[in-house]
C-alpha positions as CSV (number, residue, x, y, z in Angstrom):
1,X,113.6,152.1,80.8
2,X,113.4,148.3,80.1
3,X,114.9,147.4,84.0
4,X,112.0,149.7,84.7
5,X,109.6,147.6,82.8
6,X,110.6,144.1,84.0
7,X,110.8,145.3,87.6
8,X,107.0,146.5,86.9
9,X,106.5,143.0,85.6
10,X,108.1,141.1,88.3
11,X,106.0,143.4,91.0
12,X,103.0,142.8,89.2
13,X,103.4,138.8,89.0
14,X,104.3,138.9,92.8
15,X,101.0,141.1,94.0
16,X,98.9,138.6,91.5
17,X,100.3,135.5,93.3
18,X,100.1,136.8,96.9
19,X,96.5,138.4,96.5
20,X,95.2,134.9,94.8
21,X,94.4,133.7,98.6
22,X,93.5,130.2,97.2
23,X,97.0,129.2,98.4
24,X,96.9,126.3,101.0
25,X,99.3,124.0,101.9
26,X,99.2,120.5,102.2
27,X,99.8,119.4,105.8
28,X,100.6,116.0,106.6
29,X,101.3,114.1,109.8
30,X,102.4,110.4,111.0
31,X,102.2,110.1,114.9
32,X,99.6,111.0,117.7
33,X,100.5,112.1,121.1
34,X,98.7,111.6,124.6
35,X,101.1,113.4,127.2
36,X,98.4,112.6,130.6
37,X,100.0,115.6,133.1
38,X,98.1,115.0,135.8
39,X,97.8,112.2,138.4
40,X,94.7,110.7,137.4
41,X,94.9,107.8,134.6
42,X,92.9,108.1,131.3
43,X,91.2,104.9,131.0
44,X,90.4,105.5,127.1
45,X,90.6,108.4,124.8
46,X,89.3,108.0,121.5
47,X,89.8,110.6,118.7
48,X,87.0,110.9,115.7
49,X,87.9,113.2,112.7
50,X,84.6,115.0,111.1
51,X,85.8,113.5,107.2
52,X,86.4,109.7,106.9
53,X,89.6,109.6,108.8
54,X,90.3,106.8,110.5
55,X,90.3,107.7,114.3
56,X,92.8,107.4,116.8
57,X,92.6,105.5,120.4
58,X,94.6,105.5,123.3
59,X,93.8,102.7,126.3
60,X,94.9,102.9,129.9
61,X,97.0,105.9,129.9
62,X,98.8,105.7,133.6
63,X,98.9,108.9,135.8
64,X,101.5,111.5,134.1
65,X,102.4,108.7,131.8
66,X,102.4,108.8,127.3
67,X,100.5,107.1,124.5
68,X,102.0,107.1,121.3
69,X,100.4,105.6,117.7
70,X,102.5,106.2,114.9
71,X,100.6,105.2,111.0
72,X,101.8,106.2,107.6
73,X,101.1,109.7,106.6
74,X,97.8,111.2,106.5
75,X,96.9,114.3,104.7
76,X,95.4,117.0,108.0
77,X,92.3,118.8,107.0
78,X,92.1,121.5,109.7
79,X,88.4,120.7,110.6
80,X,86.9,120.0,114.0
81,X,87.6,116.9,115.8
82,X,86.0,115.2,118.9
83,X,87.9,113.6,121.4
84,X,86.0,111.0,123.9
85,X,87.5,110.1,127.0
86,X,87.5,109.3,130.5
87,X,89.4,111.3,133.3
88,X,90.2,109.6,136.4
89,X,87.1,108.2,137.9
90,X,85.1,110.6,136.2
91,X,82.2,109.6,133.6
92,X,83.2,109.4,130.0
93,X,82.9,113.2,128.1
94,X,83.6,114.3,124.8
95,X,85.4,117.6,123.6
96,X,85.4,119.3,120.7
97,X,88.4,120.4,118.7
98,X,89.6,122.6,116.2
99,X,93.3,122.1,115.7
100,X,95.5,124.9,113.4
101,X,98.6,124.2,112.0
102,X,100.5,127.3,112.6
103,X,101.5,129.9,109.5
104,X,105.0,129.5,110.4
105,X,105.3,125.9,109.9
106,X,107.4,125.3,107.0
107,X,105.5,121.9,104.8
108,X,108.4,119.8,105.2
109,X,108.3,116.1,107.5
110,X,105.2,115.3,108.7
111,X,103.5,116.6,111.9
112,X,103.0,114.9,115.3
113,X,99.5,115.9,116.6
114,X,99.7,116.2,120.4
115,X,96.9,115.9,122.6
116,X,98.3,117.1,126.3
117,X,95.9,117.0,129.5
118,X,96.5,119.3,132.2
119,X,97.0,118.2,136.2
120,X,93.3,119.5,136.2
121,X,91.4,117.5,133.2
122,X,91.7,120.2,130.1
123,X,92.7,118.8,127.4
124,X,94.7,121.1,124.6
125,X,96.2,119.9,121.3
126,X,99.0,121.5,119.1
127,X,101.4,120.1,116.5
128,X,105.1,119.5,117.2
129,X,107.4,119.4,113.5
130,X,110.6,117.8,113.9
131,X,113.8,119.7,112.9
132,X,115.1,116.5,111.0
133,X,113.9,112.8,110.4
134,X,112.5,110.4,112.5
């Protein structure tokens, strides 16, 4: 009878905690990502968060070439952010993005947030987590 009553307990503390729904983890990440895919350079892309993050810049990104910024850790927010830039010849536009860190994503190392433009001009963004230390 008293296994019986702690296993009630132990269910009972479980339900409570998963049901609470205020749970949400604390993301953080340390290096930003341009992979340009396509054969056009990016003359600039500028990143601006919605809260007072600092933003993040990349200049003359060559034709399927990388821009990399690494800074110390910064806390993500998971609210929109724009990003600015220039494809090619084209005019200068800005996109608006709203980036998720996926559920499965253990909190752990930080994050690298990767912006990658396609062959066409679409630009997409995910997070990469590294298995181990940088």
């Amino acid at each position: 009878m008293f296994n019986k009553f702690i296993l009630l307990i132990g269910v009972s503390l479980i339900t409570a905690c998963a049901s609470s729904g205020n749970y949400a983890p604390i993301y953080t990440y340390d290096e930003f990502l341009v992979n340009n895919n396509s054969n056009q350079p990016i003359p600039s892309l500028k990143v601006t968060f919605s809260d007072s993050e600092p933003g993040l810049s990349c200049e003359n990104i060559a034709a399927l070439g990388i821009c990399t910024v690494r800074f110390a850790n910064r806390r993500y927010m998971e609210s929109p952010f724009s990003v600015d830039w220039a494809f090619g010849n084209n005019p200068s536009r800005v996109d608006e993005l709203n980036l998720k860190v996926p559920a499965y994503f253990t909190l752990g190392p930080p994050l690298r947030m990767v912006l990658e433009i396609s062959p066409q001009g679409e630009i997409s963004a995910h997070f990469e987590k590294e298995s181990c230390c940088r």
